[in-house]
C-alpha positions as CSV (number, residue, x, y, z in Angstrom):
1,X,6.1,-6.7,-12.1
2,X,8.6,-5.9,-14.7
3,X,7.4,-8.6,-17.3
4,X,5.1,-5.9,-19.1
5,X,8.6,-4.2,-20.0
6,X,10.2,-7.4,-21.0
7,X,6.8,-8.1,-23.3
8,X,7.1,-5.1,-25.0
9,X,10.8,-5.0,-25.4
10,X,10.4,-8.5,-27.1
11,X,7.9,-6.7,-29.5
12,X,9.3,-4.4,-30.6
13,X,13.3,-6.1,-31.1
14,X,12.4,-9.6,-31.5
15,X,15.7,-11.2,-32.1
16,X,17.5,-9.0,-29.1
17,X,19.2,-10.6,-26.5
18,X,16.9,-9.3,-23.3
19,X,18.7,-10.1,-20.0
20,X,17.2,-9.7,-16.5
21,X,18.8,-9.1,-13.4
22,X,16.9,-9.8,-10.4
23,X,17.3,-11.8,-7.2
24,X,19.1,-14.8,-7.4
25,X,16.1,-16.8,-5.9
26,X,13.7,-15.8,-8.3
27,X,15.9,-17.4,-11.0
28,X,14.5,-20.4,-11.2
29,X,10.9,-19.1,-12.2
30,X,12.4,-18.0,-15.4
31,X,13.8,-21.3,-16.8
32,X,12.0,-22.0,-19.6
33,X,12.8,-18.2,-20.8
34,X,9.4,-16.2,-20.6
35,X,9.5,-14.0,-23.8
36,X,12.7,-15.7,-25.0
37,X,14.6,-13.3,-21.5
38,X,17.6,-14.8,-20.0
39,X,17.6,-14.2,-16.2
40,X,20.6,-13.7,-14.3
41,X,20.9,-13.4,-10.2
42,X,22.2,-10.5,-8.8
43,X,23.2,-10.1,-4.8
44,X,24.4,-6.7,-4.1
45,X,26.0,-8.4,-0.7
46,X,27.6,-10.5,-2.7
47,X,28.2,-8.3,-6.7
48,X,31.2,-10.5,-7.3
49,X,29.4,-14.0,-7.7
50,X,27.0,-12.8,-10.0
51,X,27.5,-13.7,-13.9
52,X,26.3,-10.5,-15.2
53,X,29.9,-9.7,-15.4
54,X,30.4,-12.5,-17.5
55,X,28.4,-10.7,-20.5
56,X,29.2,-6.5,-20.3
57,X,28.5,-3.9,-22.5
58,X,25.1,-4.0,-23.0
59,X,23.5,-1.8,-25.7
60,X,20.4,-0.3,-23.4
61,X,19.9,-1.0,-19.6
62,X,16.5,0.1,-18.4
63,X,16.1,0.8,-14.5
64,X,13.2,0.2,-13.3
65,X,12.8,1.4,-10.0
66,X,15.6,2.1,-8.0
67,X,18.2,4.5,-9.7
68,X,21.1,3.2,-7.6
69,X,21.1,0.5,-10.1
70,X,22.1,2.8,-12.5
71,X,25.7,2.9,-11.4
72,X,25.6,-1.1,-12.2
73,X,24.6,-0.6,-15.6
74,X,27.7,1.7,-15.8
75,X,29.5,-0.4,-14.3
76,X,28.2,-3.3,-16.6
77,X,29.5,-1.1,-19.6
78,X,25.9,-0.3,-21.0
79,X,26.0,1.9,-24.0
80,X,22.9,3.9,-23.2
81,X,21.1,3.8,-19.4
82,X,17.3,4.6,-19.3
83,X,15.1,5.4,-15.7
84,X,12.7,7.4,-14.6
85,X,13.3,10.8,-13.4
86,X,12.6,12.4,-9.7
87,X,14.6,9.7,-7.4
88,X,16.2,11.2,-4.3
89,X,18.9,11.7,-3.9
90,X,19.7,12.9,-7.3
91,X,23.6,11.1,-7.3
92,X,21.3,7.9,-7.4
93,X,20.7,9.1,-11.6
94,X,24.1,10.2,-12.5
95,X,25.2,7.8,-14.7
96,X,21.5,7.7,-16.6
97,X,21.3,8.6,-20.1
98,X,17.6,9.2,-20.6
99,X,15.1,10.2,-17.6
100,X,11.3,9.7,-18.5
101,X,8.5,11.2,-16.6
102,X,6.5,9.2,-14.9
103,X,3.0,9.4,-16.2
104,X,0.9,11.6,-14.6
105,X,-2.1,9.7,-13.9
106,X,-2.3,6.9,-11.5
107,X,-1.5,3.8,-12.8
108,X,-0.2,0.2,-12.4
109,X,2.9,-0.2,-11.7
110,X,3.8,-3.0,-14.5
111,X,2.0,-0.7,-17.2
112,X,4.3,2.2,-15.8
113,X,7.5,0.6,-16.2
114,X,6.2,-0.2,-19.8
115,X,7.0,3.3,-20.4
116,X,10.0,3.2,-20.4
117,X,10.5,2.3,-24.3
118,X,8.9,3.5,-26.7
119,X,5.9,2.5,-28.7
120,X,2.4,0.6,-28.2
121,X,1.8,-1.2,-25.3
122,X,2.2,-5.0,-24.8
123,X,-0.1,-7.7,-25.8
124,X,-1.6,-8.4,-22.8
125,X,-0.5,-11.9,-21.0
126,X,-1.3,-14.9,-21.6
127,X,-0.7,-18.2,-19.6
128,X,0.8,-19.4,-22.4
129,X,3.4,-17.0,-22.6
130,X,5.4,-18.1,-19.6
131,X,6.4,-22.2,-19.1
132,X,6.4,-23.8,-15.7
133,X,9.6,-24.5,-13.9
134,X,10.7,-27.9,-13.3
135,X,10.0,-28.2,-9.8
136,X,10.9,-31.6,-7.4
137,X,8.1,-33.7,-6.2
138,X,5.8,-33.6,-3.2
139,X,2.9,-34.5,-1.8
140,X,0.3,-32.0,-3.1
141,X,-3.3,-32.2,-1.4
142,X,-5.4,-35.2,-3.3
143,X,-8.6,-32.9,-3.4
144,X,-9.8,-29.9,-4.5
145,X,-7.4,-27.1,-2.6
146,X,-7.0,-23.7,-1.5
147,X,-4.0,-21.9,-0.6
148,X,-3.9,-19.1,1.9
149,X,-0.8,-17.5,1.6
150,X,-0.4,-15.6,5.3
151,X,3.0,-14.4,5.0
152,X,3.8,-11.1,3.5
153,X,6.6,-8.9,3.5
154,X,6.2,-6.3,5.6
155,X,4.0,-6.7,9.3
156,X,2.0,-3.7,8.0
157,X,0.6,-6.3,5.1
158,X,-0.4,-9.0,7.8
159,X,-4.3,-10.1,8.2
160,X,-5.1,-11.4,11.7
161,X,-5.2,-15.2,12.4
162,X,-9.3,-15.1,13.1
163,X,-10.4,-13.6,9.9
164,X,-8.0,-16.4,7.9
165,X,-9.5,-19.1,10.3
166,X,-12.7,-17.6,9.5
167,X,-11.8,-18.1,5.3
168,X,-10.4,-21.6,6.3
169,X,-14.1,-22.6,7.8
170,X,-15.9,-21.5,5.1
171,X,-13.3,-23.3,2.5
172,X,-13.8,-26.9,4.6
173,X,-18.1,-26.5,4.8
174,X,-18.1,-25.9,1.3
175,X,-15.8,-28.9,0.3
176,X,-12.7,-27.0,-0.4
177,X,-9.5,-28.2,1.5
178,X,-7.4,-25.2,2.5
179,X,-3.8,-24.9,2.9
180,X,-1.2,-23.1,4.3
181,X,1.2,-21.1,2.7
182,X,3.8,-18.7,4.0
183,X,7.9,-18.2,3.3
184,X,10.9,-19.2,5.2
185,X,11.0,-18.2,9.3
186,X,6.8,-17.6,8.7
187,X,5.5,-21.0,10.5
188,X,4.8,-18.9,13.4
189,X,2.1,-17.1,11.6
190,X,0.8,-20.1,10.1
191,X,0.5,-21.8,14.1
192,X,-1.1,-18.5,15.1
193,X,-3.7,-19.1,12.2
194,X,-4.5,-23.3,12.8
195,X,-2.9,-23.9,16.3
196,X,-4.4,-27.8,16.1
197,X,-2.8,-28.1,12.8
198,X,-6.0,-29.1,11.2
199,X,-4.9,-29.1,7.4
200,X,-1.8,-29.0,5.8
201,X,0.7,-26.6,5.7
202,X,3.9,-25.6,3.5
203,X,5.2,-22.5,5.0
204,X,8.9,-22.1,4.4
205,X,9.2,-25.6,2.7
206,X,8.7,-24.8,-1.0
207,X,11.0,-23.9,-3.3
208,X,9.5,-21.2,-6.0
209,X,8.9,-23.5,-8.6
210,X,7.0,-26.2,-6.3
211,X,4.8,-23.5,-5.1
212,X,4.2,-22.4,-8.4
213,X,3.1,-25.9,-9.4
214,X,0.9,-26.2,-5.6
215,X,-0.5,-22.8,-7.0
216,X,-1.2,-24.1,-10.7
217,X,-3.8,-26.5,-9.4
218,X,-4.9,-25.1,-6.7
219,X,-8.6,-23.6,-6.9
220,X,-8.2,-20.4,-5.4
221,X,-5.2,-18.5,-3.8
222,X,-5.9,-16.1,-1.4
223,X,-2.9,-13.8,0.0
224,X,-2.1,-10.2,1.3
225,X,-0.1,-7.8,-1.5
226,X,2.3,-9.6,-1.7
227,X,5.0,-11.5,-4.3
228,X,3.2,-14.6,-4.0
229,X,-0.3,-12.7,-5.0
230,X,1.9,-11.7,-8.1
231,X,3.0,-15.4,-9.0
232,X,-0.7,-16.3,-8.9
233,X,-1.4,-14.0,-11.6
234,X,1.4,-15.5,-13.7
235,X,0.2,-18.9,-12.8
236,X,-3.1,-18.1,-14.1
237,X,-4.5,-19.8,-10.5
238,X,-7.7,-17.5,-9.0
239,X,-6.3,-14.9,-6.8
240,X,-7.9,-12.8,-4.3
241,X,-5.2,-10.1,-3.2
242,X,-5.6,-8.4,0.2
243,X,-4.5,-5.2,0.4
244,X,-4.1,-2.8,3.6
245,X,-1.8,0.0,3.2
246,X,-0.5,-0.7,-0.2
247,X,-2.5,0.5,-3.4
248,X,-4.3,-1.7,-5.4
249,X,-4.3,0.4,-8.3
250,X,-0.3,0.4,-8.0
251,X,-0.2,-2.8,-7.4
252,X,-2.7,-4.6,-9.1
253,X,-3.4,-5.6,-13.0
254,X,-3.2,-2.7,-15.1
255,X,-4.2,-3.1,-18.3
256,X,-1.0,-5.8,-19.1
257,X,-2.6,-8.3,-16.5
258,X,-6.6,-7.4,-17.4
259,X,-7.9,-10.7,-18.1
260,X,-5.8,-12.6,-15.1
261,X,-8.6,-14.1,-12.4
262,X,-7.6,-11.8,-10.2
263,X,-9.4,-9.7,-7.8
264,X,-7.9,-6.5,-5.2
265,X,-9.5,-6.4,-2.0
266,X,-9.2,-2.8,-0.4
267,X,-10.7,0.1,1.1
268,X,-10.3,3.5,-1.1
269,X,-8.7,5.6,-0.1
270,X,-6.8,4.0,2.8
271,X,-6.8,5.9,6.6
C-alpha cells in the first residue's frame, strides 16, 4: 500500500537509491526491484538480523504509518525523518523531522501516504511496472480457475462458509473451477467452507511468489480486505474485495490504483 510513495519518489529522484523496509516475508515479492526499490526485511523481534544496518545514514526516511518507526530511522542515522502528524502517544514522533497533515478529506490510503513528498501525484500503475517473482513449481489447476481467498487477518474480516460455498456453486455451473486459498494455520476455514474437499485447495502451502503466479492466471480472485486482495491488484488478476468493518474508500484504489480490475464490496456507512 506504500508503492504510490515509492512511484512518486522514483519520479521525482530518479537515480536515488529507494530502500524499503518491510516484513521479511514480503521480500521476495520485490525481487525483480518494482520502480528500481531495493527491499530489505525487518523483524522487530529479531532488529539484529536485519541488513538495514548494513547501509545507515540515509538522507530522508519517510514513516508511513506507525511513528514508532521513527526511532529506527534515528537509529538508522537518517539525515532528515518525515511522518505524519497526530500519533498517540506523542514520544512515538520525537525523533521526526517534518510532520505533515493528513489531508483532510477521506481518501485512500496509498494516495495518502503519497503525501508525504512533495509534488504531483504518481503515474498511476501499470502491470508493467512491477516483474513477477521467481516462484518454484506446482501443480496449478489445468482449467479455467478461481481463487477464493477465505483467510483474512483479523476474525472481524471473516465471511461465513455458506455464502463462499454458495460463490463456489455458482463458479462450478458456470464452468469456472474454484479454488481455495487461505495463509498458514487457515485450513480450518478452508474445511469449514468444502468439508468433502470437492476442489482443490492451497491454504497455507504457497509461498508469496507461487500465489502470485496461481493469482496471475487465475480468472477472478475473490477475498475479504485483506493483503492478498492487495496482491491481486498488483497482479493485475480481477479482484472482488469484500469488505465488512474495514473502509473501502481507505482501503481501496484511490486514484494510484484506478484502472486495476478491481471492485470493493461494502455497505456505506458500516453499523
Amino acid at each position: 500500500m506504500v508503492t504510490p510513495l515509492i512511484a512518486k519518489l522514483r519520479g521525482r529522484y530518479p537515480e536515488a537509491e529507494i530502500v524499503l523496509a518491510l516484513p521479511r516475508a514480503y521480500v521476495p515479492l520485490y525481487a525483480k526491484a518494482p520502480y528500481g526499490v531495493r527491499a530489505i526485511g525487518w523483524d522487530p523481534r529479531a532488529p539484529a538480523a536485519s541488513a538495514l544496518w548494513t547501509a545507515p545514514g540515509f538522507d530522508v526516511a519517510y514513516i508511513p504509518g506507525d511513528n514508532r518507526f521513527s526511532w529506527l530511522a534515528l537509529a538508522l542515522g537518517s539525515r532528515w525523518i518525515v511522518a505524519f502528524d497526530g500519533d498517540r502517544p506523542r514520544r512515538k514522533s520525537w525523533p521526526v523531522d517534518e510532520l505533515r497533515p493528513y489531508p483532510a478529506m477521506p481518501a485512500a490510503w496509498g494516495d495518502m501516504v503519497a503525501l508525504l513528498t512533495d509534488g504531483p501525484p504518481p503515474a498511476q500503475y501499470a502491470v508493467s511496472d512491477w516483474g513477477a517473482p521467481e516462484a518454484q513449481a506446482f501443480d496449478l489447476p489445468p482449467v479455467a480457475y478461481a481463487v477464493l481467498h477465505v483467510g483474512a487477518s483479523t476474525k472481524l474480516k471473516l465471511w461465513p462458509p455458506e455464502r463462499w460455498r454458495a460463490i463456489a456453486a455458482w463458479l462450478a455451473l458456470h464452468g469456472i473451477e474454484p479454488v481455495w486459498s487461505a495463509g498458514s494455520g487457515e485450513d480450518h476455514l478452508v474445511r469449514e467452507c468444502d468439508s468433502r474437499g470437492r476442489w482443490r485447495a492451497y491454504a497455507g502451502v504457497l509461498a508469496l511468489p507461487q500465489l502470485w503466479r496461481l493469482l496471475a492466471t487465475a480468472a477472478l480472485l475473490v477475498a475479504p480486505d485483506t493483503g492478498v486482495a492487495h496482491l491481486g491488484r498488483v497482479v493485475g488478476t480481477p479482484t472482488i474485495a469484500l469488505f465488512g468493518p474495514g473502509s473501502a474508500m481507505i482501503s481501496g484504489g484511490g486514484a494510484f490504483w484506478r484502472d486495476a480490475p478491481f471492485r470493493a464490496v461494502t455497505v456505506d456507512p458500516f453499523s
